[in-house]
PDBQT receptor file of N, H, CA, C and O in Angstrom, charges set to zero:
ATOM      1  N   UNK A   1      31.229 101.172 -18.753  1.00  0.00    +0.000 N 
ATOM      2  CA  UNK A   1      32.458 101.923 -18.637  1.00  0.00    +0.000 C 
ATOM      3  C   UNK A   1      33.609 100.944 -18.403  1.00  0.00    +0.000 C 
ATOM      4  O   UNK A   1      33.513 100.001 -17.617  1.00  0.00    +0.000 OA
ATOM      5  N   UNK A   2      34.527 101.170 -19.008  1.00  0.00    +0.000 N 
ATOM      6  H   UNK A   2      34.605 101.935 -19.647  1.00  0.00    +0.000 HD
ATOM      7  CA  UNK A   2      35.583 100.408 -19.197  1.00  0.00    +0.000 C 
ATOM      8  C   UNK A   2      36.504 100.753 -17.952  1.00  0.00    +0.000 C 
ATOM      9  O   UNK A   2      36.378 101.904 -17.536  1.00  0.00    +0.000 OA
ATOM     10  N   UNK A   3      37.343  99.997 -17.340  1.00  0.00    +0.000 N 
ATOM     11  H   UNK A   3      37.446  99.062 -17.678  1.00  0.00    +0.000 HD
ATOM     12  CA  UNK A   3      38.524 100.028 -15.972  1.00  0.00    +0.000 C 
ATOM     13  C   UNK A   3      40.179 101.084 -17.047  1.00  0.00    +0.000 C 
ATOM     14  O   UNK A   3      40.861 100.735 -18.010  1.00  0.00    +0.000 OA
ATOM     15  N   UNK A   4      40.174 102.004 -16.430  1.00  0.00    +0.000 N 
ATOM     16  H   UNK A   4      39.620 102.287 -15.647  1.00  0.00    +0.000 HD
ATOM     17  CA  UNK A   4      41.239 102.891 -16.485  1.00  0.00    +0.000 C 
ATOM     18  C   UNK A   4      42.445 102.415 -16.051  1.00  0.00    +0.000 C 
ATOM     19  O   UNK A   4      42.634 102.283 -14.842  1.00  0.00    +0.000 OA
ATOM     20  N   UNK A   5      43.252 102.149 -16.813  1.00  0.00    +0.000 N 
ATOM     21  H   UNK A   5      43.098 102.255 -17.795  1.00  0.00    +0.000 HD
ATOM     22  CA  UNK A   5      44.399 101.391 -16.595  1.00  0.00    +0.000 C 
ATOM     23  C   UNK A   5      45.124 102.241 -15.358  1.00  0.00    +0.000 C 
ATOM     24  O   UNK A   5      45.635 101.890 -14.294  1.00  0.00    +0.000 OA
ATOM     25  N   UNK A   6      44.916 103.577 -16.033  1.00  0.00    +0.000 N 
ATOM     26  H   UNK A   6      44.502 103.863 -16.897  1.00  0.00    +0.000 HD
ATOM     27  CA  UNK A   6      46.076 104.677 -15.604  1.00  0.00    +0.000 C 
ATOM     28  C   UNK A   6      45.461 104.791 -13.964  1.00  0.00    +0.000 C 
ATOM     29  O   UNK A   6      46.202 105.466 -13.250  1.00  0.00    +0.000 OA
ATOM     30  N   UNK A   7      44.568 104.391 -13.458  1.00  0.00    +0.000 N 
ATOM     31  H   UNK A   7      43.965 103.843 -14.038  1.00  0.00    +0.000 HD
ATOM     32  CA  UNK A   7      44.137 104.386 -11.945  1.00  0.00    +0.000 C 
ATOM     33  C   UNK A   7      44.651 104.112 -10.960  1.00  0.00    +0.000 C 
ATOM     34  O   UNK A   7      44.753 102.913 -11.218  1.00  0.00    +0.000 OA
ATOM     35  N   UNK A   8      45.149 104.216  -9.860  1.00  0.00    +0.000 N 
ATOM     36  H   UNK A   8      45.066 105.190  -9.651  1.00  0.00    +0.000 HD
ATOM     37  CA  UNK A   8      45.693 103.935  -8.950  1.00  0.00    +0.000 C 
ATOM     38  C   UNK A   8      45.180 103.292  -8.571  1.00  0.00    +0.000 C 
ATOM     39  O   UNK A   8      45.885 102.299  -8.753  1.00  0.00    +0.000 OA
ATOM     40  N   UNK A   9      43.789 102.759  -7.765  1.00  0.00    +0.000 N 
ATOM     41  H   UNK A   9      43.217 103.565  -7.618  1.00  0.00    +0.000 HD
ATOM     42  CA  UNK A   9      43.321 101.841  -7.125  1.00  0.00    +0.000 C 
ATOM     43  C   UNK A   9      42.218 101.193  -7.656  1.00  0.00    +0.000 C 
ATOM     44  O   UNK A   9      41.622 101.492  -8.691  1.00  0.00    +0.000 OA
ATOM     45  N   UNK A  10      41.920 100.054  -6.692  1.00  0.00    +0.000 N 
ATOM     46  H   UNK A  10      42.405  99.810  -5.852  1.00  0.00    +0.000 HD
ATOM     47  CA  UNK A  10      40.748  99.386  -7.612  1.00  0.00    +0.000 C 
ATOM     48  C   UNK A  10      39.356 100.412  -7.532  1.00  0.00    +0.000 C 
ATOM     49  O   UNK A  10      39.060 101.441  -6.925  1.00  0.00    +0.000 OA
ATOM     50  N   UNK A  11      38.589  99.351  -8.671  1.00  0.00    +0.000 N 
ATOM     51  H   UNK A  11      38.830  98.515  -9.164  1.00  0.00    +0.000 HD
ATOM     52  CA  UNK A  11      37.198 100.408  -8.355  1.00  0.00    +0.000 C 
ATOM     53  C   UNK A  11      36.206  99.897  -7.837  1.00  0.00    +0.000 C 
ATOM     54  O   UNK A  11      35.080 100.387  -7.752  1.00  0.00    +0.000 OA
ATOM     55  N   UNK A  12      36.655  98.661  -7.382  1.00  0.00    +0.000 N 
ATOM     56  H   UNK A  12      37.570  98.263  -7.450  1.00  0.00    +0.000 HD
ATOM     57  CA  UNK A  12      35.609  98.247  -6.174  1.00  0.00    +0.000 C 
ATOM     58  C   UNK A  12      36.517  98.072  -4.676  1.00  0.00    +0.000 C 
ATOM     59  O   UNK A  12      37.174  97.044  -4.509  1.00  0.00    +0.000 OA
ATOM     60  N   UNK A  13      36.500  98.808  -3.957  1.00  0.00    +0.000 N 
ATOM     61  H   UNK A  13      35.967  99.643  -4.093  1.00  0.00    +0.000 HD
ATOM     62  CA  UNK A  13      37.575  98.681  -2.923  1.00  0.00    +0.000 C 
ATOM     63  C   UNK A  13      37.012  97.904  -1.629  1.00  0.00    +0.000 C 
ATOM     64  O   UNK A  13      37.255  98.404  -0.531  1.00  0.00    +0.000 OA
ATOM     65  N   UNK A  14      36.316  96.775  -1.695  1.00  0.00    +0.000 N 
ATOM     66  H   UNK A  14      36.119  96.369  -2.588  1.00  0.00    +0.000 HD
ATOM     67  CA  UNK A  14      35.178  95.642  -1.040  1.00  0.00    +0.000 C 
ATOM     68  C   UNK A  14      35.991  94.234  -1.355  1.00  0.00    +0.000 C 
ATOM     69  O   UNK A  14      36.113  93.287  -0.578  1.00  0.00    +0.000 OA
ATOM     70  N   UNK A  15      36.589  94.362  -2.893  1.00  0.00    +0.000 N 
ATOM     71  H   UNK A  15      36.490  95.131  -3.524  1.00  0.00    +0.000 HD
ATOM     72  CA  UNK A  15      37.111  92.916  -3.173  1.00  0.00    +0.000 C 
ATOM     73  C   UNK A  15      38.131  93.123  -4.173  1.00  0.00    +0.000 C 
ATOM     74  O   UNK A  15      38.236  93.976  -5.054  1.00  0.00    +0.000 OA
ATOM     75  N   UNK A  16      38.815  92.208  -3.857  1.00  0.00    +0.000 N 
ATOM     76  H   UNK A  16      38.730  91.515  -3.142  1.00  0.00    +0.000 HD
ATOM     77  CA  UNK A  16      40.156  92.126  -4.842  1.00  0.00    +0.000 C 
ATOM     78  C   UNK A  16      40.032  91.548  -6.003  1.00  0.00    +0.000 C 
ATOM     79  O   UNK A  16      39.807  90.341  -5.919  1.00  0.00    +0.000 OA
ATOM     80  N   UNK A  17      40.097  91.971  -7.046  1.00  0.00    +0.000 N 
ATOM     81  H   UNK A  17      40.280  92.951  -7.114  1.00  0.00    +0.000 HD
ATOM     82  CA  UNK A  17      40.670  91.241  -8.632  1.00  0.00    +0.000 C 
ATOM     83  C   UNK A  17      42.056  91.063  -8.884  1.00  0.00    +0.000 C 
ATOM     84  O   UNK A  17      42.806  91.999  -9.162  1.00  0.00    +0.000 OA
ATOM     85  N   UNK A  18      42.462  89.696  -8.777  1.00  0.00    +0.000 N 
ATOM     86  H   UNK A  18      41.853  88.936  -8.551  1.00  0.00    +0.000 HD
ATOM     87  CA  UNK A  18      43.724  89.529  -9.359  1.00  0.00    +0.000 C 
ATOM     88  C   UNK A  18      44.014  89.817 -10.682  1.00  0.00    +0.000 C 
ATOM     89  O   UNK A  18      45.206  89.581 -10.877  1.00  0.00    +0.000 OA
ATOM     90  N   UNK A  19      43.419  90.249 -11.749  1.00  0.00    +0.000 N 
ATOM     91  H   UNK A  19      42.450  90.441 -11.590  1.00  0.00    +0.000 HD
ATOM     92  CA  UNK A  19      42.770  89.953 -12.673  1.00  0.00    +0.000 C 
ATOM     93  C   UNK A  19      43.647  90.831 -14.128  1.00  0.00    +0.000 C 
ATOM     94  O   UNK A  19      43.993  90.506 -15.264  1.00  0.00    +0.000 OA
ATOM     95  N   UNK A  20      43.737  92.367 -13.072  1.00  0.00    +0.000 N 
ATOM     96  H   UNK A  20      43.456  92.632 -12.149  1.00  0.00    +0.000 HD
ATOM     97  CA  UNK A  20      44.186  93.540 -13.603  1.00  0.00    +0.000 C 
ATOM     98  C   UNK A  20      45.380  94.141 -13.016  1.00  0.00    +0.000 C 
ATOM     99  O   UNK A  20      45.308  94.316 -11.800  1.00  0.00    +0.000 OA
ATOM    100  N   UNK A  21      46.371  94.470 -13.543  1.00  0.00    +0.000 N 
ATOM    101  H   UNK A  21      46.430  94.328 -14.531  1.00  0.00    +0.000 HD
ATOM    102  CA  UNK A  21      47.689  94.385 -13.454  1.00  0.00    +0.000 C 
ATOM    103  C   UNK A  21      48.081  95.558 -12.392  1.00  0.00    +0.000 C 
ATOM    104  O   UNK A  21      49.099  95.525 -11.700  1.00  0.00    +0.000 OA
ATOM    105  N   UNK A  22      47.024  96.693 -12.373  1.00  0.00    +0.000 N 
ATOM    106  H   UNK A  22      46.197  96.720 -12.935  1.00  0.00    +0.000 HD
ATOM    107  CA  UNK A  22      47.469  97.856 -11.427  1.00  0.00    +0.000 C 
ATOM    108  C   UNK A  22      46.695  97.775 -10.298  1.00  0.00    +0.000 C 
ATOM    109  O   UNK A  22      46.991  98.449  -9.311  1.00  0.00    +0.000 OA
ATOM    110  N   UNK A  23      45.567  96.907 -10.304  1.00  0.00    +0.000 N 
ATOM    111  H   UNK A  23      45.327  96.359 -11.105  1.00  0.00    +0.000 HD
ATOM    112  CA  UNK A  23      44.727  96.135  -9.081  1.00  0.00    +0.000 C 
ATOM    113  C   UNK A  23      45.563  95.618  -8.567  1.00  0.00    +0.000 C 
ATOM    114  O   UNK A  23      45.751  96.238  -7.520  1.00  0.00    +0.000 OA
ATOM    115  N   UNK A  24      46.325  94.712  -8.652  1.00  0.00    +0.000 N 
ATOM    116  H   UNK A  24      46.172  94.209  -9.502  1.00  0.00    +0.000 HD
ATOM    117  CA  UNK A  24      47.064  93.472  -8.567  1.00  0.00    +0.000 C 
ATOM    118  C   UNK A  24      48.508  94.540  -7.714  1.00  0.00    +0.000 C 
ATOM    119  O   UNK A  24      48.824  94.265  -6.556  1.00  0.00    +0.000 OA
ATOM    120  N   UNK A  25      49.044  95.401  -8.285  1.00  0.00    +0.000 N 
ATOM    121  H   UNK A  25      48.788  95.625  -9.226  1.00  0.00    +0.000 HD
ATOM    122  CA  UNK A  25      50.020  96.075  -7.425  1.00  0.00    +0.000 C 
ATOM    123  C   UNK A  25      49.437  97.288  -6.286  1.00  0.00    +0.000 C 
ATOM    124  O   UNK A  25      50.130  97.660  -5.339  1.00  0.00    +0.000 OA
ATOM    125  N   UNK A  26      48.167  97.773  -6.539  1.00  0.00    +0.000 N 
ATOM    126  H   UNK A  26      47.604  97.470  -7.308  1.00  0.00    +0.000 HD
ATOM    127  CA  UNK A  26      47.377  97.923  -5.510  1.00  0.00    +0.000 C 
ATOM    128  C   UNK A  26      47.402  97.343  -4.047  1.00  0.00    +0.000 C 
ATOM    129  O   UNK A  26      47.770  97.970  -3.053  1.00  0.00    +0.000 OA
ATOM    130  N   UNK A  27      46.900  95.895  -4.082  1.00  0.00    +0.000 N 
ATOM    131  H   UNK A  27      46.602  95.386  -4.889  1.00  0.00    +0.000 HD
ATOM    132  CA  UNK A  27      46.703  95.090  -3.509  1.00  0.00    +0.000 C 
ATOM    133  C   UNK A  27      48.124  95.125  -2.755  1.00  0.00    +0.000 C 
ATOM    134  O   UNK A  27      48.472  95.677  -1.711  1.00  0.00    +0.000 OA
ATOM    135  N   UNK A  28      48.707  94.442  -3.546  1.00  0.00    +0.000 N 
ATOM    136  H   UNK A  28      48.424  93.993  -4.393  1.00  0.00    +0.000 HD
ATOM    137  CA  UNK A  28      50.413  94.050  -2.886  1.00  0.00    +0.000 C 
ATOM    138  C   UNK A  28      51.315  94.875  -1.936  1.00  0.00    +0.000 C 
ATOM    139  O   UNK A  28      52.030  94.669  -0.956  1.00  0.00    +0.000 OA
ATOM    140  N   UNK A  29      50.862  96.080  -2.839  1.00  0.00    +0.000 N 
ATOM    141  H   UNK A  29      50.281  96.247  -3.635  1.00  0.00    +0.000 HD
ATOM    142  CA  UNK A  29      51.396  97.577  -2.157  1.00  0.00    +0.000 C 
ATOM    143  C   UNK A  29      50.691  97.911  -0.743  1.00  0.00    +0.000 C 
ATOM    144  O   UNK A  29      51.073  98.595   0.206  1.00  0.00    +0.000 OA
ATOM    145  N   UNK A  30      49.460  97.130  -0.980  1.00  0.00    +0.000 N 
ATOM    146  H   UNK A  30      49.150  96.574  -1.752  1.00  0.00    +0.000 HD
ATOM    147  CA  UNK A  30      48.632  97.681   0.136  1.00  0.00    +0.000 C 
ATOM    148  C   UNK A  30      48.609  96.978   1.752  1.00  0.00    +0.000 C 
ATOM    149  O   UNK A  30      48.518  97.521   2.853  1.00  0.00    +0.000 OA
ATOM    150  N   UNK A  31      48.747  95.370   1.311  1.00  0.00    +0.000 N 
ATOM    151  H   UNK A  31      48.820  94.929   0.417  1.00  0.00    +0.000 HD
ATOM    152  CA  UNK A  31      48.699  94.236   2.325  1.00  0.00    +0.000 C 
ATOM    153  C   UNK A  31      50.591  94.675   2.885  1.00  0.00    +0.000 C 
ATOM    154  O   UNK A  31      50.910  94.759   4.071  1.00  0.00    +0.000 OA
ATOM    155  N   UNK A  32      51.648  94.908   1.620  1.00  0.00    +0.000 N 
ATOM    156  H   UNK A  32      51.388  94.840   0.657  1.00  0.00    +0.000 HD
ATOM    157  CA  UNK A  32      53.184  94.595   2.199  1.00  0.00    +0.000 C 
ATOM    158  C   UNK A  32      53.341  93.379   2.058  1.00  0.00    +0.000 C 
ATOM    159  O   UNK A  32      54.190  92.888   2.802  1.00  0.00    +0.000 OA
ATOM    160  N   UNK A  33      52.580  92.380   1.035  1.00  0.00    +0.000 N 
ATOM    161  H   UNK A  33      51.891  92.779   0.430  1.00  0.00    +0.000 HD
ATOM    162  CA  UNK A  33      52.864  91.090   0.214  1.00  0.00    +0.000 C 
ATOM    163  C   UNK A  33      53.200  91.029  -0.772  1.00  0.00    +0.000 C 
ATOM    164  O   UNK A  33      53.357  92.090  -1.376  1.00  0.00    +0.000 OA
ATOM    165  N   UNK A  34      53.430  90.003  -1.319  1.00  0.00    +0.000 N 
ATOM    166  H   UNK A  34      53.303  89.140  -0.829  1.00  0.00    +0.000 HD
ATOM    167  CA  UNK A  34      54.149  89.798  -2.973  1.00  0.00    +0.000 C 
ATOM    168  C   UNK A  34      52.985  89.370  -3.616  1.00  0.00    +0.000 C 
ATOM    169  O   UNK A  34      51.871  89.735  -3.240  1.00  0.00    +0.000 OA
ATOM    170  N   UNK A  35      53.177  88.593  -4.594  1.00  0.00    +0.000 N 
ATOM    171  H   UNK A  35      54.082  88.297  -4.900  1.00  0.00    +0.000 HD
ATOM    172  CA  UNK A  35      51.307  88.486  -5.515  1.00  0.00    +0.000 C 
ATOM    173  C   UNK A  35      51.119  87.248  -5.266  1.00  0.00    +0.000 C 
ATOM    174  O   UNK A  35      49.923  86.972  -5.161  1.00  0.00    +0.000 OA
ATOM    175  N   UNK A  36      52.402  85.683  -5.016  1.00  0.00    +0.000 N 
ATOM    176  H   UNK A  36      53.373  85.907  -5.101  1.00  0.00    +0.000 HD
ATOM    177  CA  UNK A  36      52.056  85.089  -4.599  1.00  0.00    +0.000 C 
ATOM    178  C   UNK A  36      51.563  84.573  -3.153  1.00  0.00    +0.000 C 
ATOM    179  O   UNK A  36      50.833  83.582  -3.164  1.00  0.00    +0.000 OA
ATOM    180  N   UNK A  37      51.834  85.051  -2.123  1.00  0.00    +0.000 N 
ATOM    181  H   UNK A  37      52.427  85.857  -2.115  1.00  0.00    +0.000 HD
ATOM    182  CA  UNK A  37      50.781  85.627  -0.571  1.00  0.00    +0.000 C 
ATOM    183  C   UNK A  37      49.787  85.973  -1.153  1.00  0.00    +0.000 C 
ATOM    184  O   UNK A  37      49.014  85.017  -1.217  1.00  0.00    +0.000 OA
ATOM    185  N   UNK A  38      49.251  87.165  -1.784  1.00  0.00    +0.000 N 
ATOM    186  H   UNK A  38      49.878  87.942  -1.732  1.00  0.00    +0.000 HD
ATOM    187  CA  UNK A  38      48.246  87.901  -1.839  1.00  0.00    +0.000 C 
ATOM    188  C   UNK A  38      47.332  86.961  -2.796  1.00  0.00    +0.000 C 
ATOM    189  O   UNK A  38      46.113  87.058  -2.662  1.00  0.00    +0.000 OA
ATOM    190  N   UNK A  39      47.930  85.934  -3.885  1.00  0.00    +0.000 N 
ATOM    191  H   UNK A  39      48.921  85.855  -3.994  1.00  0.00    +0.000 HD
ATOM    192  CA  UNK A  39      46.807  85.250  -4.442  1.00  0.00    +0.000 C 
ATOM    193  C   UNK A  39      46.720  84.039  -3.591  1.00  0.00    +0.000 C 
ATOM    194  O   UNK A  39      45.597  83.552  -3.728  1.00  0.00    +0.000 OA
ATOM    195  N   UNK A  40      47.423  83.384  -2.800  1.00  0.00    +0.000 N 
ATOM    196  H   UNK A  40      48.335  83.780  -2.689  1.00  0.00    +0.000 HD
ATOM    197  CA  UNK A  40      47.265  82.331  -1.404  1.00  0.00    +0.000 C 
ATOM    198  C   UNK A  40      45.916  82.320  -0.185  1.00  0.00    +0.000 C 
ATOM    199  O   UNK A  40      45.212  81.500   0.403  1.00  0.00    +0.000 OA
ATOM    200  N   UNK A  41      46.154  84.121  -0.296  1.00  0.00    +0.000 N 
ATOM    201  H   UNK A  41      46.726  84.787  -0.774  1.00  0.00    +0.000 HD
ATOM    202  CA  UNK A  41      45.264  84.675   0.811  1.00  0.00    +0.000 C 
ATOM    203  C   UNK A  41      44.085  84.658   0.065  1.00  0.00    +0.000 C 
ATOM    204  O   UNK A  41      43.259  83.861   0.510  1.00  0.00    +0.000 OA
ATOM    205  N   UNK A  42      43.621  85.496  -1.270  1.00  0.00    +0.000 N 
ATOM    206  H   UNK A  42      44.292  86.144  -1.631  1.00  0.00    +0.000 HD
ATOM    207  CA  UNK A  42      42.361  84.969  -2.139  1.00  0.00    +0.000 C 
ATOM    208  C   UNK A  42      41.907  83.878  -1.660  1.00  0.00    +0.000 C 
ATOM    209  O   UNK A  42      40.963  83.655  -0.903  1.00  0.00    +0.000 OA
ATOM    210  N   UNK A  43      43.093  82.822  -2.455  1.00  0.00    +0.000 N 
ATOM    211  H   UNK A  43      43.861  83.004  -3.070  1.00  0.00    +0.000 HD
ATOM    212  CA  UNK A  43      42.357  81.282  -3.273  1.00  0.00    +0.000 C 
ATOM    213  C   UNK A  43      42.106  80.770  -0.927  1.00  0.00    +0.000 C 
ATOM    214  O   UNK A  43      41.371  79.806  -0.714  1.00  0.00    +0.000 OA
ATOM    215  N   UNK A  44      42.635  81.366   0.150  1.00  0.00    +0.000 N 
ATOM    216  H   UNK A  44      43.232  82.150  -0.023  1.00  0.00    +0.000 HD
ATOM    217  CA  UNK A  44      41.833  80.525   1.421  1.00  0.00    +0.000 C 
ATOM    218  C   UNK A  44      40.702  81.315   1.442  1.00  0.00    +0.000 C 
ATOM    219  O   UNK A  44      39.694  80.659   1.703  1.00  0.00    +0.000 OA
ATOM    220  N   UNK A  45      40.497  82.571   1.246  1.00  0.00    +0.000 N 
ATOM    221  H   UNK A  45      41.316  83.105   1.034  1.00  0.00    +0.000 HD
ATOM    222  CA  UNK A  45      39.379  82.850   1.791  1.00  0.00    +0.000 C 
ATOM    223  C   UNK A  45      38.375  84.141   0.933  1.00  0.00    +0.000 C 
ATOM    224  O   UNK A  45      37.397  84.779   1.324  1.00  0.00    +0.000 OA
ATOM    225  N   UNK A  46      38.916  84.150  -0.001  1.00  0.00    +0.000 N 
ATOM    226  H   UNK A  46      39.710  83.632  -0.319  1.00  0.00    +0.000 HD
ATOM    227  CA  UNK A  46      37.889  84.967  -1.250  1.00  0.00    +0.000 C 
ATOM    228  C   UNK A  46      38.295  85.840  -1.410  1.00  0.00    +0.000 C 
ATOM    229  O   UNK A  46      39.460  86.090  -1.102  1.00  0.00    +0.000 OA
ATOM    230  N   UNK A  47      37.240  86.945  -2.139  1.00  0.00    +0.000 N 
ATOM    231  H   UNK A  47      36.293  86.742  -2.389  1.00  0.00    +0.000 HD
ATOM    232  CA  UNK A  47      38.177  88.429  -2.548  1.00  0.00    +0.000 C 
ATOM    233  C   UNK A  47      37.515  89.433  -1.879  1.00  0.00    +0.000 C 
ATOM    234  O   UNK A  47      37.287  90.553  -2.338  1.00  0.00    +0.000 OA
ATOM    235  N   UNK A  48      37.114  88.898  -0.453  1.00  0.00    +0.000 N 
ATOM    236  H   UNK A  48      37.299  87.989  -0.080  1.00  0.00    +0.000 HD
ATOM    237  CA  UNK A  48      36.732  90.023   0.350  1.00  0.00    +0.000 C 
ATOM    238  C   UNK A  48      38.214  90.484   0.607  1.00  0.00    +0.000 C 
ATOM    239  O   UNK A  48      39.183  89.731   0.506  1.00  0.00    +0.000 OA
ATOM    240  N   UNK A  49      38.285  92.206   1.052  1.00  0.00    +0.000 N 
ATOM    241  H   UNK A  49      37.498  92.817   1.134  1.00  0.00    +0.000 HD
ATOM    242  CA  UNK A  49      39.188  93.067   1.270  1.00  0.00    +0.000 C 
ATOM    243  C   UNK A  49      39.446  92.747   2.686  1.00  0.00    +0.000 C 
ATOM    244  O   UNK A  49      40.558  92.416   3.096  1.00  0.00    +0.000 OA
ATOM    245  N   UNK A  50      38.315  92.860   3.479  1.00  0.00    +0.000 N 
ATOM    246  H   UNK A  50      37.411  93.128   3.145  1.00  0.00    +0.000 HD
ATOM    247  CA  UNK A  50      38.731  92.291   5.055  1.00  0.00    +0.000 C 
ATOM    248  C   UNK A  50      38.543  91.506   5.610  1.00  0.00    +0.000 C 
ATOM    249  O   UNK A  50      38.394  91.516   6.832  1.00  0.00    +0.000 OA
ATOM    250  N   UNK A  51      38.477  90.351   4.719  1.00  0.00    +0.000 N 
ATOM    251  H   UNK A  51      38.598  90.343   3.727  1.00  0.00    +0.000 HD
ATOM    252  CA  UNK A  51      38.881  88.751   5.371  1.00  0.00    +0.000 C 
ATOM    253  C   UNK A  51      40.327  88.891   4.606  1.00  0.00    +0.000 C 
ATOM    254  O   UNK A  51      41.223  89.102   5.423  1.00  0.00    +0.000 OA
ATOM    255  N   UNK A  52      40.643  88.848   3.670  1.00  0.00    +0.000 N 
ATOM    256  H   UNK A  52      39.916  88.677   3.005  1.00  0.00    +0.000 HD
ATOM    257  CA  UNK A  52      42.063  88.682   3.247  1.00  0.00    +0.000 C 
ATOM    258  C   UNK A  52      42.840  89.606   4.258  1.00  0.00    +0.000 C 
ATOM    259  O   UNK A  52      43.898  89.136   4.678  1.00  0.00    +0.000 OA
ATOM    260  N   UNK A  53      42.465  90.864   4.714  1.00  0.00    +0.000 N 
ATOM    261  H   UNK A  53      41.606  91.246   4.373  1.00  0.00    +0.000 HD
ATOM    262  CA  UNK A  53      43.331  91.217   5.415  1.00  0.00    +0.000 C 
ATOM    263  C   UNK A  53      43.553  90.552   7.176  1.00  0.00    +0.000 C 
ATOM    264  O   UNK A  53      44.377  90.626   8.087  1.00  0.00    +0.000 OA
ATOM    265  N   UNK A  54      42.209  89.895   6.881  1.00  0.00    +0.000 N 
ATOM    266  H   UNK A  54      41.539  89.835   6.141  1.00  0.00    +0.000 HD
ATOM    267  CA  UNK A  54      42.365  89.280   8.488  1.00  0.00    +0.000 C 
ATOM    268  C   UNK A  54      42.845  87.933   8.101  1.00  0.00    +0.000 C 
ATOM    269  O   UNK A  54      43.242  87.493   9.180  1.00  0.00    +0.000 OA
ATOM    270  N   UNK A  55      43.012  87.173   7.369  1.00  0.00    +0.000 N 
ATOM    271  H   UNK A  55      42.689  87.530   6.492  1.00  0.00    +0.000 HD
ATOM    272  CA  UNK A  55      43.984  86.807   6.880  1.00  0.00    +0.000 C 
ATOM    273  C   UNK A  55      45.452  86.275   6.789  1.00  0.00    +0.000 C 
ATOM    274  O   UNK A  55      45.939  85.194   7.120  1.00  0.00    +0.000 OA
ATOM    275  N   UNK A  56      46.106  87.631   6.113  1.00  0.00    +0.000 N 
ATOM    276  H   UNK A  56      45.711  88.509   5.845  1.00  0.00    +0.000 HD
ATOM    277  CA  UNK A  56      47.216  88.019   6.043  1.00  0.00    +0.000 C 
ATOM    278  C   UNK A  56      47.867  88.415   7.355  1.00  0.00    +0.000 C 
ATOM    279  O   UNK A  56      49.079  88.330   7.549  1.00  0.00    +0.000 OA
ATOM    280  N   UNK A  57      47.002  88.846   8.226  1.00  0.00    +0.000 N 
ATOM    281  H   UNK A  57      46.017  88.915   8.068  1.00  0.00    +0.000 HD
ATOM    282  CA  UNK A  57      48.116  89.195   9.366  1.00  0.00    +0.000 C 
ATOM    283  C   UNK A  57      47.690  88.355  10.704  1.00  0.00    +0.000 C 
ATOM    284  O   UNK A  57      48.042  88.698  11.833  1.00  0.00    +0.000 OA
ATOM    285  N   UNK A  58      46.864  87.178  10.416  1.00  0.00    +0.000 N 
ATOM    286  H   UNK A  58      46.579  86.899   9.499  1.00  0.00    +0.000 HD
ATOM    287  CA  UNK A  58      46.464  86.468  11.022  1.00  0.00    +0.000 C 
ATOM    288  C   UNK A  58      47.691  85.019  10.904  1.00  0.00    +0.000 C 
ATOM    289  O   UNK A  58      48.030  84.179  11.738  1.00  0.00    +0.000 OA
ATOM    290  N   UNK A  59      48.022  85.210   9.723  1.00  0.00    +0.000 N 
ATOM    291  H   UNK A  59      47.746  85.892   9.046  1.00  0.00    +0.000 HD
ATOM    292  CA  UNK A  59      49.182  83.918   9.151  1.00  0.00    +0.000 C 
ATOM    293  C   UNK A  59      50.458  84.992   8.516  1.00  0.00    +0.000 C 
ATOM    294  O   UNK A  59      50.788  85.096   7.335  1.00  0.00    +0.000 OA
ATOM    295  N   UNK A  60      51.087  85.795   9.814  1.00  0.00    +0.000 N 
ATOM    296  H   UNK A  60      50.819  85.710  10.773  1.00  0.00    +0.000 HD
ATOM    297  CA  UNK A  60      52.199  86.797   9.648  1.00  0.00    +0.000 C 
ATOM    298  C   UNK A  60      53.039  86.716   7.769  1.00  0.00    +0.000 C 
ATOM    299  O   UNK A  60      53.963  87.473   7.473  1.00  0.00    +0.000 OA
TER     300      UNK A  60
């Protein structure tokens, strides 16, 4: 099965894909980061959902 553009959120909600363009504003929308934070926070510590968020508000 192919990823639905028209989706609001990702479809694995465990890990982030920068990958896909409405993932990607998902994400951004979701942390209150821009894409470069949100791919910073990835590339330190992976595409777990709650290490990036511990993370992100760990490094304000």
């Amino acid at each position: 099965m192919s990823d639905d553009s028209d989706r609001r959120g990702p479809q694995d909600r465990a890990r982030i894909s920068l990958e896909q363009a409405h993932e990607l504003r998902y994400w951004t929308e979701r942390f209150g980061v821009d894409e470069r934070r949100l791919r910073e926070a990835v590339a330190a510590v992976g595409v777990s959902v709650d290490a990036v968020e511990r993370h992100l508000r760990a490094n304000g």
